[in-house]
ZALUMRO-826055 format. One line per 8 residues: number of its first residue (from 1); their letters; for each residue z, y, x of C-alpha. Coordinates in Angstrom, 2 decimals, always signed. Last residue first. Layout:
% residues N
NUM = A = Z,Y,X | ...
% end
This chain:
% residues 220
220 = XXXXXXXX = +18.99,-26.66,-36.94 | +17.58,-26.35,-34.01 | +20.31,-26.43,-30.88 | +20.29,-23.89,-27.92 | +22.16,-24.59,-24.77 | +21.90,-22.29,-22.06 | +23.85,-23.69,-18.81 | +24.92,-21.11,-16.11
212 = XXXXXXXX = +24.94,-19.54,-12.80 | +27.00,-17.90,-10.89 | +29.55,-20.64,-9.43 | +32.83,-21.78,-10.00 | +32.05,-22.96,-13.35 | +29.45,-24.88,-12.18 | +31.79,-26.97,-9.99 | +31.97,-25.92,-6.04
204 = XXXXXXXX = +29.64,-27.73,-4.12 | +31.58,-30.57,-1.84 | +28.45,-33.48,-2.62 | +28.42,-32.89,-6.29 | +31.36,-31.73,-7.97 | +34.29,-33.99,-7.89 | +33.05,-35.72,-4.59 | +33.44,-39.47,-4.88
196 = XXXXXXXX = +33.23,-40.09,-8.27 | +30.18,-37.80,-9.11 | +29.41,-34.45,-10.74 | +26.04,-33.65,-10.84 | +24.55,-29.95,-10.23 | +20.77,-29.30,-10.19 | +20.37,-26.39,-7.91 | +17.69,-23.85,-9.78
188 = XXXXXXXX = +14.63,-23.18,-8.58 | +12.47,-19.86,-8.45 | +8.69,-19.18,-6.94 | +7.48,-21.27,-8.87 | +8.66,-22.61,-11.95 | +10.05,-26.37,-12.54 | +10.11,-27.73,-16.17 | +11.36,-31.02,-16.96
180 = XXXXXXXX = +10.51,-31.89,-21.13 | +13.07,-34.36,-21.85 | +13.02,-37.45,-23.62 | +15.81,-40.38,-25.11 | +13.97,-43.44,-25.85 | +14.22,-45.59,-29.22 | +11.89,-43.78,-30.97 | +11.18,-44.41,-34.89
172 = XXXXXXXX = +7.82,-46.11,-35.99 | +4.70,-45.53,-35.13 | +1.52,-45.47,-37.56 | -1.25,-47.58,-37.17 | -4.60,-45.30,-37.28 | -5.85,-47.95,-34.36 | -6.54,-45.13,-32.21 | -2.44,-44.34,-32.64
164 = XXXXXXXX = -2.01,-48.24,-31.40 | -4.33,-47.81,-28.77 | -2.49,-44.76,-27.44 | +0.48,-47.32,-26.84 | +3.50,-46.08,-28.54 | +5.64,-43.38,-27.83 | +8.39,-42.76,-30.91 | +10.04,-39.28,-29.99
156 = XXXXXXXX = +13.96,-39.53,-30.26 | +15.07,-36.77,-32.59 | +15.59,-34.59,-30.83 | +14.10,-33.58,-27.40 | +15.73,-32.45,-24.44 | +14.10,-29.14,-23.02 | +15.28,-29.02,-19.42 | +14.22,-25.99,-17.52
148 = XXXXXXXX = +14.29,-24.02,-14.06 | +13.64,-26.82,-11.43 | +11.96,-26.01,-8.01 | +12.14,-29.59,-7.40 | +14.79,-31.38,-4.55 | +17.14,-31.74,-6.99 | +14.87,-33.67,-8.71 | +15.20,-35.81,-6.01
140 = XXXXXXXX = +18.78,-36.83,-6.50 | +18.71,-37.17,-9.87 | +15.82,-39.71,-9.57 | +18.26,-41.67,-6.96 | +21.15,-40.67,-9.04 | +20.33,-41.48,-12.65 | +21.33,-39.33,-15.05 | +18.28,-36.71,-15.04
132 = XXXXXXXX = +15.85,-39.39,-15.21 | +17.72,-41.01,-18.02 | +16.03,-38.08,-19.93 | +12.87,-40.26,-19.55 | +10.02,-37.88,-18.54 | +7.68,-35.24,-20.44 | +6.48,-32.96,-17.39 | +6.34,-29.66,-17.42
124 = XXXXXXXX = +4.78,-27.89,-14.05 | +4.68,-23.93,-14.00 | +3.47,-21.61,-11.89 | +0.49,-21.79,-8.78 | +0.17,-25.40,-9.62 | -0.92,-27.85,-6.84 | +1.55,-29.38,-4.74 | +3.81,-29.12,-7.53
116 = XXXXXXXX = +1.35,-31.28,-9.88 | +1.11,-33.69,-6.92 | +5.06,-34.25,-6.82 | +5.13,-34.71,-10.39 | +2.72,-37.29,-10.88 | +3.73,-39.61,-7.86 | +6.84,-39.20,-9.57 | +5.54,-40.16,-12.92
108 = XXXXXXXX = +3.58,-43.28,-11.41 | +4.92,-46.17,-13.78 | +5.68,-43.97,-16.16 | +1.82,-42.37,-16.71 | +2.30,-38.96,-17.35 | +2.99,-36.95,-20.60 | +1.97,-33.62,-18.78 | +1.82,-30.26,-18.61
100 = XXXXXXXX = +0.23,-28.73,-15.42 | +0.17,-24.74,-14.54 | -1.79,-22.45,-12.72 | -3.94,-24.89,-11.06 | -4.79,-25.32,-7.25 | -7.40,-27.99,-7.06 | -7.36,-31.08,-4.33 | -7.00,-33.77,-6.93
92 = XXXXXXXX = -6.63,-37.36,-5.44 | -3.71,-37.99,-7.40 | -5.17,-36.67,-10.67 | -8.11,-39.27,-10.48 | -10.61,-37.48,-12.16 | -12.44,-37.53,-15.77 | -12.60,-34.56,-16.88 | -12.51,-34.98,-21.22
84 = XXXXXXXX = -14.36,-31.82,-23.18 | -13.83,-33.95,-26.28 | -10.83,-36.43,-26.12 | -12.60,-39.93,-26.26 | -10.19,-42.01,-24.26 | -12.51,-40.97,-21.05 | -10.45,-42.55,-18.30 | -8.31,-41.63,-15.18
76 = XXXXXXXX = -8.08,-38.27,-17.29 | -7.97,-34.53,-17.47 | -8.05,-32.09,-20.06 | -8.22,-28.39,-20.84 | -6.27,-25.46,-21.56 | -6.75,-21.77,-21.96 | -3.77,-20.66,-23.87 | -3.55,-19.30,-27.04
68 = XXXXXXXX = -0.33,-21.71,-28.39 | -2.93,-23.75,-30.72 | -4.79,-24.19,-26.97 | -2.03,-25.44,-25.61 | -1.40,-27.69,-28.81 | -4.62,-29.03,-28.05 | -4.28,-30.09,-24.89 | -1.12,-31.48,-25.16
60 = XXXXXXXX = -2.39,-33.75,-28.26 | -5.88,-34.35,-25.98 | -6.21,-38.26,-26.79 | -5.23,-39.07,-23.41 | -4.61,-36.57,-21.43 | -3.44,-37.71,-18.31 | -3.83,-34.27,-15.70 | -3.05,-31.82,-18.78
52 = XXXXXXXX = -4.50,-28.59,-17.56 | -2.83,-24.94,-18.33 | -4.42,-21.71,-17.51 | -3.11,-18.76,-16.89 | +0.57,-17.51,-17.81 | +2.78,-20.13,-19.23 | +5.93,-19.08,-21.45 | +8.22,-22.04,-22.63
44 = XXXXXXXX = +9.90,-22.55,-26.18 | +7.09,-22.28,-28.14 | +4.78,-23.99,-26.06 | +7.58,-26.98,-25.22 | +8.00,-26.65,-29.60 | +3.85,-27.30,-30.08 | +4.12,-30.36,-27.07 | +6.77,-32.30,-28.85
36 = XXXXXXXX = +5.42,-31.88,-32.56 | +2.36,-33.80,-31.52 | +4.27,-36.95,-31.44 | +3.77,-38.60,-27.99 | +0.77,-40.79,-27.19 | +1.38,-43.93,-24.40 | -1.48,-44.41,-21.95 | +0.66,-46.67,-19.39
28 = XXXXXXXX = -2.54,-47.86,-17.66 | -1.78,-51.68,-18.87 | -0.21,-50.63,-22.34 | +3.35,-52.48,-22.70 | +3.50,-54.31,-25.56 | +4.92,-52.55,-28.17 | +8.24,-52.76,-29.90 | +9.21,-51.03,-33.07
20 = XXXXXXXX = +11.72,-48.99,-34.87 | +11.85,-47.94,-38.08 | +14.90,-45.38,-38.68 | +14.85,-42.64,-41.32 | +13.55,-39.42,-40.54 | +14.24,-35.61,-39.89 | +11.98,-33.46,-38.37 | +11.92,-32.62,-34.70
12 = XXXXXXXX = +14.55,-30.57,-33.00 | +14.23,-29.38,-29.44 | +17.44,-29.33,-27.67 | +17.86,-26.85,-24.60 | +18.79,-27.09,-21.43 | +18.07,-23.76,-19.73 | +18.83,-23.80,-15.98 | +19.65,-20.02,-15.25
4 = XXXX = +18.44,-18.50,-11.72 | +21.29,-16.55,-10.71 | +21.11,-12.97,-10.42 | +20.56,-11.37,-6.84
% end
């Protein structure tokens, strides 16, 4: 059987000068990322049937869905005034879904992803912290997700609170690394971490032992 490849790839943004800011921290965690970010995950990443973004906010994943010719549609804890909004609790969902894309809530993300697997059919993308994929506890149990694809994204998306994009202000310069997390049903990929104890992740031979491999693409 060929290996299952882990694609982690680098999705370039346009070029800008740095303006960073601080927000205060939104009470539901309704952040808005740059529009940019969901158009290159469609180019980059095939879906087939329909996709539903469980927090969408003010519908930018939803729309570029539908700008990539899929049938798409949103969901929400709240109506923030997205046409066509559902507004459902995503963690009491009991509806099997092709495929979930997501810029979830932080503070729940897990919660997130582990009800969007319980539910798709195909493909979950989620828009975390590319810490996540440092970190050993989260690490740890993403290794325990059928993942298939990393997409980090350059340059650093700025995030700020979805009131602040109501508002018409405009955000400045991220200061957050990101990473669109894809995991695909029925395949998986073994997520492997080197770590001072071990060498190569709990006694598994190193990558290069093994058959399966990184793609790396960078945007110029």
């Amino acid at each position: 059987m060929d290996a299952v490849t882990l694609a982690t790839t680098s999705l370039g943004g346009p070029l800008r000068k740095r303006d960073s800011h601080l927000w205060a921290r939104d009470a539901h965690d309704f952040y808005c990322e740059p529009r940019w970010t969901a158009d290159r995950l469609f180019q980059m990443q095939p879906f087939v049937g329909e996709v539903i973004d469980p927090a969408c906010g003010t519908g930018r994943i939803v729309e570029a869905a539908r700008r990539a010719h899929h049938c798409a549609e949103g969901w929400d804890i709240l109506d923030r005034g997205f046409p066509g909004t559902k507004v459902r609790d995503f963690l009491t969902v009991q509806t099997p879904i092709c495929n979930f894309v997501c810029n979830p809530p932080f503070q729940i993300a897990e919660q997130f992803v582990m009800r969007a697997l319980a539910l798709a059919h195909h493909n979950v993308a989620m828009l975390l912290p590319a810490t996540w994929l440092l970190g050993d506890r989260r690490a740890r149990w993403l290794e325990t997700t059928p993942l298939v694809r990393v997409l980090f994204i350059t340059p650093r998306p700025s995030m700020p609170p979805g009131a602040v994009i109501m508002a018409g202000q405009k955000p400045g310069n991220g200061t957050t690394d990101y990473a669109w997390v894809v995991d695909d049903y029925p395949y998986g990929f073994q997520l492997d971490r080197v770590h001072r104890d071990t060498g190569a992740g709990r006694g598994r031979p190193a990558p290069s032992e093994r058959e399966s491999s990184i793609f790396v693409e960078i945007d110029e």
